[in-house]
C-alpha positions as CSV (number, residue, x, y, z in Angstrom):
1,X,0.0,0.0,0.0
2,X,1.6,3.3,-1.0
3,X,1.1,6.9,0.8
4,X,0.0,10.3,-1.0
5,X,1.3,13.0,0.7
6,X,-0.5,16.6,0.7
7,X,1.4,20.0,1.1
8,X,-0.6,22.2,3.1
9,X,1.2,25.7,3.5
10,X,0.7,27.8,6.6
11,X,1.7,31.4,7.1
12,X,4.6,31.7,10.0
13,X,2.1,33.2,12.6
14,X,-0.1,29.9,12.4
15,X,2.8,27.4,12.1
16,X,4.3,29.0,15.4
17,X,0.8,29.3,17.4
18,X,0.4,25.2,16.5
19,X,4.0,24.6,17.2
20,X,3.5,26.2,20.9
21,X,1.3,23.9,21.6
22,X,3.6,20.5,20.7
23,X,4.7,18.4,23.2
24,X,8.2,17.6,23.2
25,X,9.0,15.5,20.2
26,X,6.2,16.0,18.8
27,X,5.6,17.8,15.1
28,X,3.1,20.5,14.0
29,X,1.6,17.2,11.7
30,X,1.3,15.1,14.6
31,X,-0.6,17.8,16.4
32,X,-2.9,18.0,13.7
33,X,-3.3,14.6,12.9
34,X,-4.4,14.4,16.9
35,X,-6.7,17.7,16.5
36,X,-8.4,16.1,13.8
37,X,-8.9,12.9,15.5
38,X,-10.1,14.8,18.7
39,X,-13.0,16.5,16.0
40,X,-14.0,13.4,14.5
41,X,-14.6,11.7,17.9
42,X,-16.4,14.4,19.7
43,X,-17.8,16.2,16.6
44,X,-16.5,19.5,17.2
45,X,-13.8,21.3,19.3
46,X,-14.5,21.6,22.6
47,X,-14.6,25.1,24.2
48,X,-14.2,26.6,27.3
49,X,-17.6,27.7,28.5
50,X,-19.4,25.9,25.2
51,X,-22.1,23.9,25.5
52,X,-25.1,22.7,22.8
């Protein structure tokens, strides 16, 4: 099974506000990849002070 890889490009201001939140280790992809999974599970970001 081959991967396709996707270029996404972000400005500098975005890469850095998503790379301040990486754990150590871990890449602005990873982050992603785990901010996407977090949406698909629960549907939507959680918020502070949301509620539906």
């Amino acid at each position: 099974m081959s991967t396709v890889t996707t270029t996404v490009e972000l400005d500098d201001d975005l890469y850095e506000r998503l790379a301040a939140h990486c754990e150590e280790d871990e890449t602005v992809a990873e982050l992603i990849e785990e901010l996407v999974s977090v949406y698909e599970t629960e549907g939507a970001f959680l918020q502070e002070g949301y509620s539906e």
